[in-house]
N, C-alpha and C positions, 0 to 999 in steps of 0.2 A: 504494500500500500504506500502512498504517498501522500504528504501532508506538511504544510509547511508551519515549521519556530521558530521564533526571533529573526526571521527573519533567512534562514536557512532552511533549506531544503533536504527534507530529512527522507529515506530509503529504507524501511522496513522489508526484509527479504525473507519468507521461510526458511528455518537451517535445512532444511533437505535439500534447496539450491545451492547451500554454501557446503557438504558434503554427500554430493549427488552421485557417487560414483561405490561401483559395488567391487568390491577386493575378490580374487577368486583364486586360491594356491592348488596349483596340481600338483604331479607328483614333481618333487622338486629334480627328481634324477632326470626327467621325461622333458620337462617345461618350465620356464619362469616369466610368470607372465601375469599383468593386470588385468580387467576387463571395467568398463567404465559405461556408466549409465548415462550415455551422450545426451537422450532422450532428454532429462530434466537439464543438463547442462547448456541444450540448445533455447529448451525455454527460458532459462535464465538471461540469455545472452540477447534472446528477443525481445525480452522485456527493458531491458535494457535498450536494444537498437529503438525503441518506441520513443524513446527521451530524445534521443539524438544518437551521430555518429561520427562524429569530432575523437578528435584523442586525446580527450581529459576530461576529467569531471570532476566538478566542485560545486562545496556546498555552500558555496557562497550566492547571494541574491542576485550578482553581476557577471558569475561564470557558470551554467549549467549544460554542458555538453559533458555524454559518458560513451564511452569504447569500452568493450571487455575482449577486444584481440588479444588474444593468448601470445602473439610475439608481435615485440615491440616494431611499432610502422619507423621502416628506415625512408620514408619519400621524403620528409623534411629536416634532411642533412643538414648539419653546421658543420662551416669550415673555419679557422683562424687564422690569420696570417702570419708564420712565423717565423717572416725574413727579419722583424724584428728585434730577434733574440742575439741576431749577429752585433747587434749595437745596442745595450742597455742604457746610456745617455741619453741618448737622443730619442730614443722611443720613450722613456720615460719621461721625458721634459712635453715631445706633443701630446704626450697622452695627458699629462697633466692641465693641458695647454684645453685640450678637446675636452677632459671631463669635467674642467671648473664650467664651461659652458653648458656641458650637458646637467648639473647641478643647478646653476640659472634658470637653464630654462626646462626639468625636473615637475614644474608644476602643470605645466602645457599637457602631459600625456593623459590624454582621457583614460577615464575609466581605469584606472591604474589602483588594482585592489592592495589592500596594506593587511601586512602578514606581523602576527608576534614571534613566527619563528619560519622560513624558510631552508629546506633541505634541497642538497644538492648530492642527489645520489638515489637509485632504488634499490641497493644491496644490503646485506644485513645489516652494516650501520647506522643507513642512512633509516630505513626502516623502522628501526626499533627507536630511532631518536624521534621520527615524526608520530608514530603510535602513542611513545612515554609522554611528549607535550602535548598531542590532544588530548590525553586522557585525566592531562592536569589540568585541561581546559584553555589552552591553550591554541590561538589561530594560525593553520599550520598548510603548508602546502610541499609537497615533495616533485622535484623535478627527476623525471628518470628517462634516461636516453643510454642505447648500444649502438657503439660505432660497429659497423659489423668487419669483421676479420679479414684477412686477406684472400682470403676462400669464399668473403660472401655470408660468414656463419653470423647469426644475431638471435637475438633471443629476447622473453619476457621480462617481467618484473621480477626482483630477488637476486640479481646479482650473478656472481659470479659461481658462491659456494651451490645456488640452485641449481643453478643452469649447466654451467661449465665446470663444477668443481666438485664436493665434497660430496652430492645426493647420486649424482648419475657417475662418478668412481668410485663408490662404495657399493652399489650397484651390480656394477661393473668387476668388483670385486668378489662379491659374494656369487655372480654367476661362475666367474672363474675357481672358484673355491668348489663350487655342485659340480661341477665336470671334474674336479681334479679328484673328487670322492671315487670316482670311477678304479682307480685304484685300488682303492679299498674293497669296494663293492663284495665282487669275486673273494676274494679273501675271508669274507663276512658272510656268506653263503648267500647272499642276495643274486646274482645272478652267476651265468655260465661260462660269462666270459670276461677277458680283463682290457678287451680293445674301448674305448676313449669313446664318448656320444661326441657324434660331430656336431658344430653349433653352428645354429644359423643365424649370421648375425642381423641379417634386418629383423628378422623375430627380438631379437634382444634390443636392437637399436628402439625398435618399433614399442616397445615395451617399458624403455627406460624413458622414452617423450612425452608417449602417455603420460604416465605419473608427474613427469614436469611441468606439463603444459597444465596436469590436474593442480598441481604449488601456483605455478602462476596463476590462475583463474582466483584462488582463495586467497591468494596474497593482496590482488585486488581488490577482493571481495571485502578484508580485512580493513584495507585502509578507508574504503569505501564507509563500513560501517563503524571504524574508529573516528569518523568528520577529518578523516587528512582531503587534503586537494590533492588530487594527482594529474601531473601535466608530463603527456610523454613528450619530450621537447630536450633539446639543449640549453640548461640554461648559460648565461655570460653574466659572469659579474659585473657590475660597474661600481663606478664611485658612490657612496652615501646608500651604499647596500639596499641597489637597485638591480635586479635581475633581467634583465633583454633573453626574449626566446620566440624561435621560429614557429610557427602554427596556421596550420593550412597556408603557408606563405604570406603569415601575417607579423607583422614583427608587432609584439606586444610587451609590454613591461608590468613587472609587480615589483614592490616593496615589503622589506621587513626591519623590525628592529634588532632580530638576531639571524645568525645565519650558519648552517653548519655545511661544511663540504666534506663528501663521504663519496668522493668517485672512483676508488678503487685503483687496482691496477691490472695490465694484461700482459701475458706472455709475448716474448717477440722473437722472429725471427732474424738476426744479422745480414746487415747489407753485405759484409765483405765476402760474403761465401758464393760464387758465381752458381747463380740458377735455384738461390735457397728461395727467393720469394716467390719466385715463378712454380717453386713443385713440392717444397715443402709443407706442413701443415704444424699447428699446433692444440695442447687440449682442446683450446677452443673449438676445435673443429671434430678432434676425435669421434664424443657423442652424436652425431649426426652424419657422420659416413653412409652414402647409401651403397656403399660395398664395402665388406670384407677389405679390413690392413691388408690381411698377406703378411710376405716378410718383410718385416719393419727394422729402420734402425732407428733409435732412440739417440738425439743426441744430447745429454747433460747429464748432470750427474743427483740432481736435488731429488727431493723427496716425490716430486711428480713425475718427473721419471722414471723413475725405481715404481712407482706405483704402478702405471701404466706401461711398461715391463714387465712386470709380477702377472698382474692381469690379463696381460696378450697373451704370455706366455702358457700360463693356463686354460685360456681358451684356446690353446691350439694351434699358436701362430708362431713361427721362427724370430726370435727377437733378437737382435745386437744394440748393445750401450757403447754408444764412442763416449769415454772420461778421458777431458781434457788433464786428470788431477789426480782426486779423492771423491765419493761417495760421500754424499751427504755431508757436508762440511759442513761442522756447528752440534753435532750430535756426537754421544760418545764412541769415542773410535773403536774398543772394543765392542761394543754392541754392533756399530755396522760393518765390524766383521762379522760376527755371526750371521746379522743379517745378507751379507754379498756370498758369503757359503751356504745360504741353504737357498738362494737366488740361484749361483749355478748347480746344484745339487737338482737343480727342480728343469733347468738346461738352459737360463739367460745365459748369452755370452759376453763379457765385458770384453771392451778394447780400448785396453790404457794410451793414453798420450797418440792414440789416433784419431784426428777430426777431420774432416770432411771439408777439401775445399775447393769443388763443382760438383755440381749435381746438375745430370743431361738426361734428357729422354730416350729410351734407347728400347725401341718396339713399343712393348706394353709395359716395362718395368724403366724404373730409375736407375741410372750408372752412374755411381757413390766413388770418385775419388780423393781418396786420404791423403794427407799432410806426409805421408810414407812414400806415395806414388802407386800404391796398392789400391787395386779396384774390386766393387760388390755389385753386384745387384739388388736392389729391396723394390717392392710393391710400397710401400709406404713411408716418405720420410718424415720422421715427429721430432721437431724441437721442442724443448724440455729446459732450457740453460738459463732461467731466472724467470722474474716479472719484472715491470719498469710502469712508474705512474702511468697514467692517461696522456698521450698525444698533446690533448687539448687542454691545457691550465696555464697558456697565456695570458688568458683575461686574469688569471689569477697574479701573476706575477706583472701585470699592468697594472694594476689596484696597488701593489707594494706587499703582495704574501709572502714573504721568505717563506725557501727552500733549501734542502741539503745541497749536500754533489751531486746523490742520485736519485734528486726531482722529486724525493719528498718534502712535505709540508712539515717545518719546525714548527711546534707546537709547547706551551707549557702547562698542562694539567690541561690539554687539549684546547686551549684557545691560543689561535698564532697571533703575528706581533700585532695585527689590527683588534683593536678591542672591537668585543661583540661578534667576533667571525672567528668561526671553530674550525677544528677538521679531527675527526675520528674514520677510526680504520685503515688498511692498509694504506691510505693513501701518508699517513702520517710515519713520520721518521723517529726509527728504531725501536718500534713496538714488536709485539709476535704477529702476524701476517695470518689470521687465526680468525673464523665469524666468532665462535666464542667471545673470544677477546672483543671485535668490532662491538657485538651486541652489547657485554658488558659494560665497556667504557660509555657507549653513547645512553645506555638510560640512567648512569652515574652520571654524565656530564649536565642532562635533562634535568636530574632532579636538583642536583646544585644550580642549577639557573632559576628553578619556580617551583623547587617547597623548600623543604626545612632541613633536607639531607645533604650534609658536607662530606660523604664519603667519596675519597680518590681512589680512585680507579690503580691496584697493584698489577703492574705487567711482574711481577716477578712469579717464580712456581706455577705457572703457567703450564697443564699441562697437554701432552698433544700428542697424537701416532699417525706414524708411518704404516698403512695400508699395501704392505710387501704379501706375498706370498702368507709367511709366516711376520706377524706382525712388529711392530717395532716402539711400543709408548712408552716415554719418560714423564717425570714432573719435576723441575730443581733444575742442580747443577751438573752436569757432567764431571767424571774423574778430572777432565783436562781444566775445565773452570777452576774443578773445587782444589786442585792440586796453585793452582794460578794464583787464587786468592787467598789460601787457607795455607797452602806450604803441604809438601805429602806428610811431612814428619807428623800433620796435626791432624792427618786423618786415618781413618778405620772403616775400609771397604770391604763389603762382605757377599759372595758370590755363590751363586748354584748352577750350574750347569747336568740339565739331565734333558727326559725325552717326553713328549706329553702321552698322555695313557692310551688315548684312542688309536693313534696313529701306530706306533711302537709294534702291535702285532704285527703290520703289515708292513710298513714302508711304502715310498712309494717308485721305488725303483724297481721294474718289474722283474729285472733279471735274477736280484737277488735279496727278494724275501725271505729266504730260509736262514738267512743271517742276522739274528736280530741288529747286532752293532754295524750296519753295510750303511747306514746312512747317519749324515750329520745329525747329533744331539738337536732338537728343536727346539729348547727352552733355554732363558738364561735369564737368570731375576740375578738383580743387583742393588746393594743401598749402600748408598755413599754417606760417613758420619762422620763427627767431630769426633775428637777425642772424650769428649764428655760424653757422647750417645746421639746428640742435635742430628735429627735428620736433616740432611740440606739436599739430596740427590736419588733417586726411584726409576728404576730403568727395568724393563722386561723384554723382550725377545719371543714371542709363540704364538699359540692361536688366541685372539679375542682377545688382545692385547690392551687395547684401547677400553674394552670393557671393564678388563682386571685394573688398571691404572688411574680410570674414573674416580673407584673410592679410596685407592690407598694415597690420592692427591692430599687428601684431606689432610694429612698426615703433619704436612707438610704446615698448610696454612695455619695447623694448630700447634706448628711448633715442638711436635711431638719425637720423641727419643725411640732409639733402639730397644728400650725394655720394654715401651711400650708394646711392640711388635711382639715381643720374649713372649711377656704375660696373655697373649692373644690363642684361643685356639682354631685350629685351620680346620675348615670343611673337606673331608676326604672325598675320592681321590680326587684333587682338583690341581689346577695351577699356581691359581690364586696362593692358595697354604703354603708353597715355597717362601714366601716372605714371612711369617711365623717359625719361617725354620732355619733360618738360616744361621750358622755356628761357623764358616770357616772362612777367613779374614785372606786378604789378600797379602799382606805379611808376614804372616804366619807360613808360608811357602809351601806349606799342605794343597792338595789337590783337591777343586772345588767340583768336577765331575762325577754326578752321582751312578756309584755301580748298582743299584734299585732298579724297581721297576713299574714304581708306585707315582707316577708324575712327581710334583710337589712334594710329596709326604714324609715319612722317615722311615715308610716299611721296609723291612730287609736292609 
């Protein structure tokens, strides 16, 4: 129904449209697949087209046009000029030149709606910051715009972690996890044979969009029913935190008196590499393949990498890692050894110190040559080699936003040197790179603006997993940190190394199952401490990694000791209980490899 207060235009929607889709799990060996109750989803959407079909909607008395396109319309591009940047004087002097007149005459622009709080971003932080100030009552409006990829790839509302990140590679992972059971299967008397289900990936492709496209639709529906405005647009900042954006080829302006910018960042592929822009791809494009990788090389070495590495490779497809280096740089290095041995143990192939520099079309495949002079063929090249802000944050640095070296926004307690204008999440310099983190810091930053809550936002003990094969979560310090800051003589590290229960009868090496010790140990709990007992550091290595590492974070933020863990008893037979058990110090020169056969536990 519909019905207008104060003067706003309010949208009461039955929750059946706002969770209109029906879940259906088959057999997980067989299928992995959603199915979705379009039916009410398209009424939803019609009801909506009846208002209008503009690309924004607001509940304000001067803006009501609503869209519920599930990906974001790229027809009204912004571009920036950013020959600019080659001469900081001088562009700053006209700009200042241009915007004290655009301040002048600021009162000229009709219809120019005024916000208590504008967001720039529709990913989780910006998200959660424009939901936390409506909810305080607060007039709020969110600009969300995707520049689309060098492939062409773009997508809905919710950022990156929805769309391109965190939902559809975990995903992505847990399919490759049901195939790789296949293994076991046979073993476990479940079926006759031990050959591999082959995967079909538009099925999976096809599977993992749905579900997206079902976030986006509710993510809208969300802000919708939280009174945010959402304006799919680009916004530009200007002077006296006025925001310029393109709309139906309308150039329109809004105001606010605070302002936060949450634009994220994207992976990139390198100019110097000849032929990388023309054939390469990255995550962003991954999910949306409408054919099978094939053989892929992967080039970098970070945790998206390794991710989607771990995950090809389990579904089935020949992977090679060109590392320029090290694995995972910033993680404990003994952990991502374990983690790089049960990577090849599983058949990734690393190739150290060689990268890639042409890439030609050559038939139907790509011809990959190295820095060696050595040549490959792959069906898919995926760059993997960091993230880098947004293209687009000149206007930001035409206004006076200070930035680091690498294009992030310096921030202090999340507002940079312009009063009144924030930046949380990735786009901010030297946080964790984490939605977690993004979420949390922006409805901390919200309520220290408009209630009564002064609590800052700790990036410290942050914790977070690598989605490898066999998984990879820490919370804390690493050995290498805690030896950094703390000196080794002052610490007491304590380690397990054994094999997790499930897996152990089988292996998954088909040749040689009747060996139980034929394959790399799969687990490895680790707690790093003070000399006094101070947990400062929490590392694990195994299946559902990230699960186990969840609660013993807590550990952490409570400042809690090694007896603490002593005095705790473990749930057998589990993983988890390794950290309850653990007695043998890395000093101590005693061997932390359990001869057991009890996962975690201390049987036998």
């Amino acid at each position: 129904m519909l019905f207008k207060k104060r003067n706003l235009i309010t949208i009461t929607v039955p929750k059946i449209f706002l969770s209109s889709y029906l879940i259906f799990r088959q057999s997980d060996f067989l299928s992995y697949s959603f199915c979705y109750n379009f039916n009410h989803l398209t009424d939803y959407r019609n009801f909506f087209h009846k208002i209008n079909s503009n690309n924004s909607y607001s509940n304000s008395s001067n803006s009501y046009s609503i869209n519920t396109s599930l990906q974001s319309s790229q027809s009204n591009s912004y571009s920036t000029n950013t020959n600019s940047q080659s001469n900081h004087t001088n562009t700053n002097s006209n700009h200042t030149n241009t915007n004290t007149n655009f301040e002048k005459n600021s009162f000229r622009i009709k219809n120019m709606i005024h916000y208590d709080l504008i967001v720039l971003g529709g990913g989780p932080a910006g998200m959660a910051a424009a939901k936390e100030a409506s909810r305080l009552g607060k007039r709020t409006v969110l600009f969300d715009y995707v520049t689309p990829s060098a492939r062409g790839t773009s997508w809905g509302v919710g950022g990156t972690c929805v769309n391109v990140g965190c939902i559809p590679k975990k995903l992505m992972h847990y399919a490759s996890l049901l195939r790789s059971s296949n293994y076991d299967k046979f073993q476990y008397g479940l079926t006759n044979t031990q050959e591999l289900t082959p995967i079909n990936w538009n099925k999976l492709i096809q599977t993992i969009q749905n579900y997206i496209k079902m976030l986006n639709f509710s993510y809208r529906s969300s802000l919708l029913t939280s009174g945010v405005d959402y304006i799919n647009a680009f916004g530009i900042l200007k002077h006296n935190k006025i925001i310029e954006y393109n709309l139906n080829n309308e150039i329109k302006y809004v105001s606010g008196d605070k302002i936060i910018i949450a634009i994220g960042e994207r992976p990139y592929i390198p100019s110097d590499v000849e032929g990388a822009n023309e054939y390469a791809i990255t995550s962003d494009d991954l999910f949306q393949l409408n054919t099978n990788p094939g053989k892929t090389l992967i080039v970098g070495a970070s945790y998206v990498a390794l991710e989607c590495a771990g995950f090809l490779t389990g579904l089935g497809y020949n992977v090679d890692v060109s590392v320029r280096s090290i694995l995972l740089r910033g993680f404990d290095r003994q952990c991502v050894k374990k983690v790089e041995e049960l990577m090849e143990a599983s058949g990734v192939l690393f190739l150290y110190h060689k990268l890639p520099i042409k890439i030609e079309k050559h038939n139907q495949q790509l011809k990959v040559t190295f820095n060696d002079q050595s040549v490959n063929y792959y069906d898919t090249v995926l760059y993997a080699i960091g993230r880098i802000p947004s293209q687009y944050t000149q206007h930001l640095k035409e206004v006076g936003i200070e930035f680091d070296g690498n294009g992030n926004i310096l921030v202090t307690n999340e507002e940079t040197n312009i009063k009144d204008i924030y930046a949380v999440g990735d786009i901010v310099s030297k946080v964790p790179k984490l939605a977690p983190v993004a979420i949390k810091s922006s409805e901390l930053l919200i309520q220290r603006l408009y209630s009564n809550n002064n609590t800052q936002m700790n990036y410290e003990n942050v914790p977070k997993c690598v989605y490898t094969p066999f998984e990879y979560s820490s919370c804390g310090l690493t050995e290498e940190e805690a030896i950094e800051k703390y000196g080794e003589d002052n610490l007491e590290i304590y380690l397990k190394e054994y094999n997790n229960l499930e897996i152990s009868p089988v292996h998954r090496i088909n040749k040689k199952t009747n060996d139980e010790f034929d394959y790399p140990m799969t687990c490895l709990s680790k707690v790093i401490c003070l000399k006094d007992g101070k947990i400062i550091g929490m590392h694990f290595v195994g299946p559902n990694a990230g699960e186990i590492m969840q609660g013993f974070s807590v550990l952490l933020t409570l400042n809690a000791k090694k007896s603490d863990l002593d005095k705790t008893v473990g749930i057998h037979p589990t993983d988890a209980e390794s950290f309850v058990n653990l007695t043998v110090t890395k000093s101590s020169g005693k061997s932390w490899i359990a001869t057991g056969g009890c996962a975690g536990g201390k049987c036998g």
